[in-house]
C-alpha distance (Angstrom), angle and dihedral (degrees) to the residues before:
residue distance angle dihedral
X1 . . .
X2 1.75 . .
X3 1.28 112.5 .
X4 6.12 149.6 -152.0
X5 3.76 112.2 -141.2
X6 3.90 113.5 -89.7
X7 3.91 122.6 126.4
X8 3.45 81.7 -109.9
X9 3.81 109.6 50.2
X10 3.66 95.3 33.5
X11 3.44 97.1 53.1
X12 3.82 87.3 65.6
X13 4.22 98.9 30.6
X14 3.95 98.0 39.8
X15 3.99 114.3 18.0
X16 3.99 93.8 26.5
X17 3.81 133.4 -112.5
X18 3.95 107.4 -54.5
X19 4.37 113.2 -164.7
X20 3.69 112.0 -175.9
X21 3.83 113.9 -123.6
X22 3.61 132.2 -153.4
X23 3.73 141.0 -165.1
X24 4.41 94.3 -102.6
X25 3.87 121.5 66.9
X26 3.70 121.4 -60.1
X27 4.01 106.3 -101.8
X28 3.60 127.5 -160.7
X29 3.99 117.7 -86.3
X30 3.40 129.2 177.5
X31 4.50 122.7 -171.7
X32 3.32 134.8 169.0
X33 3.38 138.4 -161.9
X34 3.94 152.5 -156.8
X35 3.90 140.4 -169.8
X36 3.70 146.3 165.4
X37 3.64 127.8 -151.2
X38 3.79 143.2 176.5
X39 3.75 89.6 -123.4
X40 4.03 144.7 2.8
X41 3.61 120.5 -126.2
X42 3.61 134.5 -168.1
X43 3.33 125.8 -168.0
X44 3.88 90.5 -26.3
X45 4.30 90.1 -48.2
X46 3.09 118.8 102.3
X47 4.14 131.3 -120.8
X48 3.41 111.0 -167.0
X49 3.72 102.0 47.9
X50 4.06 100.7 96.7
X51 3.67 101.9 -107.1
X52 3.65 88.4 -46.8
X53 4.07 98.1 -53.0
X54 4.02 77.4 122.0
X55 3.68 150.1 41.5
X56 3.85 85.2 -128.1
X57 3.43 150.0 -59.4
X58 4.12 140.9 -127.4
X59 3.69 116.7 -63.8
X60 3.79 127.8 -155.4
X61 3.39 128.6 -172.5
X62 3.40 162.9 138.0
X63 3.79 160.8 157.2
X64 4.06 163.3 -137.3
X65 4.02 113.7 -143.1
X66 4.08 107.8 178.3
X67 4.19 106.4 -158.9
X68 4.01 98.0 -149.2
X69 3.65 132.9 -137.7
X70 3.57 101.0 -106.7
X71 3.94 136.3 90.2
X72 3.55 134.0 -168.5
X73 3.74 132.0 163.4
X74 4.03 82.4 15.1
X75 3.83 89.6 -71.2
X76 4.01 125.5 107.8
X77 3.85 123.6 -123.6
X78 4.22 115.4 -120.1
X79 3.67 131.8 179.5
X80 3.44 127.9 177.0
X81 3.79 149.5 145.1
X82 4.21 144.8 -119.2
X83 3.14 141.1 -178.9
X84 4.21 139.1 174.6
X85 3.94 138.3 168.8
X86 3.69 118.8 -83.6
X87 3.67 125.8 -156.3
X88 4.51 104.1 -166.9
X89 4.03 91.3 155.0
X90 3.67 139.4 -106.3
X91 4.05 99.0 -46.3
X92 3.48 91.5 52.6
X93 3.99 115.5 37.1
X94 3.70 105.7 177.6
X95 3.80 101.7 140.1
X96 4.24 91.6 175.7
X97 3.28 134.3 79.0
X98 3.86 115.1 179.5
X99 3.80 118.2 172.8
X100 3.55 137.3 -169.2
X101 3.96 126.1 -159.7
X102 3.99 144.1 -174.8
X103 3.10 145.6 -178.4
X104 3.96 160.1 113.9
X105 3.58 120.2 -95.4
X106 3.70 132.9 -173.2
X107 4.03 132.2 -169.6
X108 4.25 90.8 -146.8
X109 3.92 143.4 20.8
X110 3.60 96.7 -136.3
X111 3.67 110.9 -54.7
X112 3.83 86.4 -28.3
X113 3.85 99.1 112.7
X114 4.26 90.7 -137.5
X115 4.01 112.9 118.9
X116 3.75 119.2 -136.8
X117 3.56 137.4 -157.6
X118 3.54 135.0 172.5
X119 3.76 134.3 173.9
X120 3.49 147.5 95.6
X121 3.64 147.4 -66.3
X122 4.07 132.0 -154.1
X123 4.08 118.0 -162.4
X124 3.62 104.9 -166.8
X125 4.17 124.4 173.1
X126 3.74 109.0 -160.5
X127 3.42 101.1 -166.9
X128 3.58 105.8 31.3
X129 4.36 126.7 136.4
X130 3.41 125.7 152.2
X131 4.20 109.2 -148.3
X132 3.75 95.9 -83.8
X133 3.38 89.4 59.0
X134 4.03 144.4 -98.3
X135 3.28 116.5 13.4
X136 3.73 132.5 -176.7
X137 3.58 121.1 -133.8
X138 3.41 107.6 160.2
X139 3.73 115.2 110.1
X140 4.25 131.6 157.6
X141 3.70 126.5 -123.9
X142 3.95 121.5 -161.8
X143 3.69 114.5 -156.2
X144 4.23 142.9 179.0
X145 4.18 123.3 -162.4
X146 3.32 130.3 -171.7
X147 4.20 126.9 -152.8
X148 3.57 137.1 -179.2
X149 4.08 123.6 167.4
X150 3.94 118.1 -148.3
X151 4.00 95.8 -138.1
X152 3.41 95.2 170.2
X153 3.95 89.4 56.3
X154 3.47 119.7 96.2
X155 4.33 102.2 -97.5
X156 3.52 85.2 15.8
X157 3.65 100.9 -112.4
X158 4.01 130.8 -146.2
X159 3.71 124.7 -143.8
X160 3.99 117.0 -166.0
X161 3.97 127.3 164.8
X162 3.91 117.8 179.6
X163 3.82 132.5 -166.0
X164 4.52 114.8 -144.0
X165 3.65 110.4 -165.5
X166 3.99 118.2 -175.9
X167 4.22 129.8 166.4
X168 3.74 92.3 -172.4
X169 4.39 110.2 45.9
X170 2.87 102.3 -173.1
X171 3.57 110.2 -15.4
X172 4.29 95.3 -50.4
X173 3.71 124.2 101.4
X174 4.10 89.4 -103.6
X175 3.63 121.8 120.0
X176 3.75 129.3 -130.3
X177 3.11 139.1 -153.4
X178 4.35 129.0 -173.0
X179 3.87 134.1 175.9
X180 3.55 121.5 -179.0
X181 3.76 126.8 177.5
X182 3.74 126.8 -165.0
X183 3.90 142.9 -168.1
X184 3.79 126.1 -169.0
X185 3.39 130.4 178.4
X186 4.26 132.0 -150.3
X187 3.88 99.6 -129.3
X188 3.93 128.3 -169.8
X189 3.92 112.2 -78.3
X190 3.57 97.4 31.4
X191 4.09 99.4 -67.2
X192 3.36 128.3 144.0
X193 3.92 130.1 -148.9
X194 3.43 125.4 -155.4
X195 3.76 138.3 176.7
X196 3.65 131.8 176.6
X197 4.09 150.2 -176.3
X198 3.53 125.1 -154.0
X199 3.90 130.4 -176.9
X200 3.96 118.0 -176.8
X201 4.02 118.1 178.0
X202 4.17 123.2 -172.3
X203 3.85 119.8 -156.1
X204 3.49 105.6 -124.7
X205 3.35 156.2 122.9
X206 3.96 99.1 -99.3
X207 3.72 118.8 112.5
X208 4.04 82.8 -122.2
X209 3.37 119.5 46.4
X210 3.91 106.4 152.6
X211 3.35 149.6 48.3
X212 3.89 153.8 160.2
X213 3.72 131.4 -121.6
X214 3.87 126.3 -178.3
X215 4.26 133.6 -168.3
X216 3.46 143.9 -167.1
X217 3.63 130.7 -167.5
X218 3.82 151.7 152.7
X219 4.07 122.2 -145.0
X220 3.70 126.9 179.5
X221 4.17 139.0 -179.5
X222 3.32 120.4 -108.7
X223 3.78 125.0 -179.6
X224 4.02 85.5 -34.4
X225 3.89 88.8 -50.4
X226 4.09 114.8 119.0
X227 3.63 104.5 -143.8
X228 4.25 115.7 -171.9
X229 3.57 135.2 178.2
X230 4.23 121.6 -176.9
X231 3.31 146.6 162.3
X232 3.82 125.6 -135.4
X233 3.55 125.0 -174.9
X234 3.90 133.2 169.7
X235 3.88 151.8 -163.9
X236 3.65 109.7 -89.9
X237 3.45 98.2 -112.0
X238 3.84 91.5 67.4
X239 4.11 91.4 92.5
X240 3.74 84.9 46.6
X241 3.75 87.8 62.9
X242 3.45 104.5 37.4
X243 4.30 113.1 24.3
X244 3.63 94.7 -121.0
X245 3.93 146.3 97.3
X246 4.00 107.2 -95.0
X247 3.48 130.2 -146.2
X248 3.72 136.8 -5.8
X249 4.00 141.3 141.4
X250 3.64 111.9 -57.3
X251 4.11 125.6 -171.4
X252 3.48 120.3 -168.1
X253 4.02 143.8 179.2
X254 3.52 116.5 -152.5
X255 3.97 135.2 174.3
X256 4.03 137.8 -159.8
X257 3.27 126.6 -152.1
């Protein structure tokens, strides 16, 4: 999902996956798309920066979602699937991540105006080992989000707050729990601004076991291109938590098709 921080990507690995509805039948729709970035990051941590030996590297990746032809509770079922390189150091050489997603999504509850979207989200790493051997990383997270835009605010601004719940993080029998909220604003010239607050918590035995992380960012369209640049930064117990560098400025360039 996971989820680095483009307009694109963290639409679908921090806010949720959002498919517009309409008043006919739900059709069939399939998109893809593709983006590069100086750096991945998950949940503020980042996972392309060689079990921390750097503040991040290149990320690559891309992705199908299919939007299916079936409604129910006036939302619209979607599956789909993602993957990008990973970079978690010498012990643990998993270069793959390949993810697979579901879900039904919905643009109001009732006549409320809030979008909804429920589903969940597989993180599998087909080739990872660590140096004693195989290791299984692969691990499910189930997840609900909530949206509402202010239109008749000035910049139009949308609220969304999301609840990730997973037994296995990771692969171990520890339970997760993560809730981001976000806020983006519709600028002059086509820009978006966005700013967001995570907190993600592991039960476990570890003296740490939580920690926050926080973004801002501004994206914009250009000639069908989806350019972003953000900022990420996090409490210092976030490397504790997860074995990796956290936070930093990321740029990407992403494309839909």
């Amino acid at each position: 999902m996971k989820n680095f921080t483009t307009a694109l990507v963290a639409s679908a690995l921090i806010f949720g996956s959002s498919l517009a509805m309409s008043e006919e039948e739900p059709e069939m729709e399939i998109s893809a798309n593709v983006a590069l970035a100086n750096n991945y990051l998950f949940y503020g941590a980042s996972q392309t920066a060689d079990n921390g030996a750097g503040s991040g590297g290149e990320a690559i990746s891309g992705g199908f979602d299919l939007a299916l032809p079936f409604e129910i509770l006036g939302g619209q079922w979607y599956v789909g699937t993602w993957a990008s390189n990973v970079e978690w150091g010498s012990s643990d050489t998993a270069s793959i991540e390949l993810d697979f997603y579901g879900g039904i999504a919905g643009d109001s509850i009732g006549s409320t105006g809030v979008s909804w979207d429920v589903g969940a989200w597989a993180y599998t790493y087909p080739d990872n080992h660590d140096s004693g051997g195989t290791e299984d990383f692969d691990y499910i997270e189930y997840y609900i989000n909530l949206g509402y835009t202010f239109d008749s605010m000035p910049l139009s601004p949308s609220l969304s707050v999301g609840v990730y719940f997973s037994d296995e993080y990771f692969g171990t029998t520890d339970q997760s729990f993560h809730v981001p909220v976000g806020l983006e604003f519709s600028l002059p010239y086509d820009l978006t601004a966005y700013g967001s607050y995570g907190y993600f918590t592991i039960d476990n035995t570890a003296a740490i076991d939580d920690y926050s992380y926080y973004s801002f960012g501004i994206a914009k369209t250009v000639l069908g291109v989806d350019l972003d640049l953000s900022w990420t930064g996090a409490t210092d117990d976030c490397r504790a938590v997860q074995g990796t560098n956290c936070g930093g400025t990321v740029f990407s360039i992403a494309k839909s098709f």
